[in-house]
C-alpha positions as CSV (number, residue, x, y, z in Angstrom):
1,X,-160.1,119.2,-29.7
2,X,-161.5,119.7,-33.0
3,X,-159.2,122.8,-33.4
4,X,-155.6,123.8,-35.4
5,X,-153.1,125.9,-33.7
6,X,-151.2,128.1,-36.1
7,X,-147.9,129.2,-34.2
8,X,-144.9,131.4,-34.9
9,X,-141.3,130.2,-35.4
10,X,-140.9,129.8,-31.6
11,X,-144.1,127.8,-31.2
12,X,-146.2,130.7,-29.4
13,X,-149.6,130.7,-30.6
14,X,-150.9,133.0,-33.3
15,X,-154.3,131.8,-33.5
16,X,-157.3,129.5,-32.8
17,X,-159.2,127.6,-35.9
18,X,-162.1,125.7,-34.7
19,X,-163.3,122.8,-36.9
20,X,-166.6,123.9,-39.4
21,X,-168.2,121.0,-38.0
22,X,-169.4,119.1,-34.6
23,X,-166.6,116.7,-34.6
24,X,-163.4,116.4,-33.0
25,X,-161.3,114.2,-35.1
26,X,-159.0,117.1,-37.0
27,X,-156.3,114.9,-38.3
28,X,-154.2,116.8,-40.1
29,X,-153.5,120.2,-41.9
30,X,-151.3,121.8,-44.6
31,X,-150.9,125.0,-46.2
32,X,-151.5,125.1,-50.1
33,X,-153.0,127.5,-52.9
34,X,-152.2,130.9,-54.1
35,X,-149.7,132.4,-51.7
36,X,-149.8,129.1,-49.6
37,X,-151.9,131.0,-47.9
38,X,-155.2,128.2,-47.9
39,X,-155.2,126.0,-45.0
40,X,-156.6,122.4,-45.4
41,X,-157.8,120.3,-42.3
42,X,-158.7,117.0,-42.6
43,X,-161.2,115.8,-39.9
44,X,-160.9,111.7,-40.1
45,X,-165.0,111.4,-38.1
46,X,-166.8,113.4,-40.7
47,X,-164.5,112.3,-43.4
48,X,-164.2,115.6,-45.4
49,X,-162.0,118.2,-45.9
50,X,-162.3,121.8,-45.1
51,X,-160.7,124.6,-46.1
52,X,-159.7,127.9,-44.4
53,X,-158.6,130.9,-46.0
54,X,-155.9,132.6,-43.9
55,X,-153.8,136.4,-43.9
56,X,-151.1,134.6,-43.3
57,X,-148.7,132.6,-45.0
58,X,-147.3,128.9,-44.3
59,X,-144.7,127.3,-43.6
60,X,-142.9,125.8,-47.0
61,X,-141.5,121.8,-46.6
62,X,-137.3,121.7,-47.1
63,X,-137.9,119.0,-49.4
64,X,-135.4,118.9,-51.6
């Protein structure tokens, strides 16, 4: 749908990013930057990138 959910710890939704351009091919997302708090989206029709910058934080990977 050419959008990113970001939910809480139980899965409720927290709020609704909508893709910076006309397609609807977001393929992926992850949290990175100062204070993990940049959000990166993928979008596999346009073939770019985007970046959102969020309040809040994101979720850290338990890779050891």
């Amino acid at each position: 749908m050419g959008s990113i959910y970001v939910v809480d710890a139980s899965g409720i939704p927290q709020a609704w990013i909508v893709s910076g351009t006309d397609a609807i091919n977001s393929t992926n997302c992850c949290f990175d930057g100062p204070g993990n708090k940049s959000l990166y989206i993928t979008d596999s029709m346009e073939g770019n990138v985007q970046k959102v910058e969020r309040h809040c934080v994101g979720a850290k990977s338990e890779r050891s």
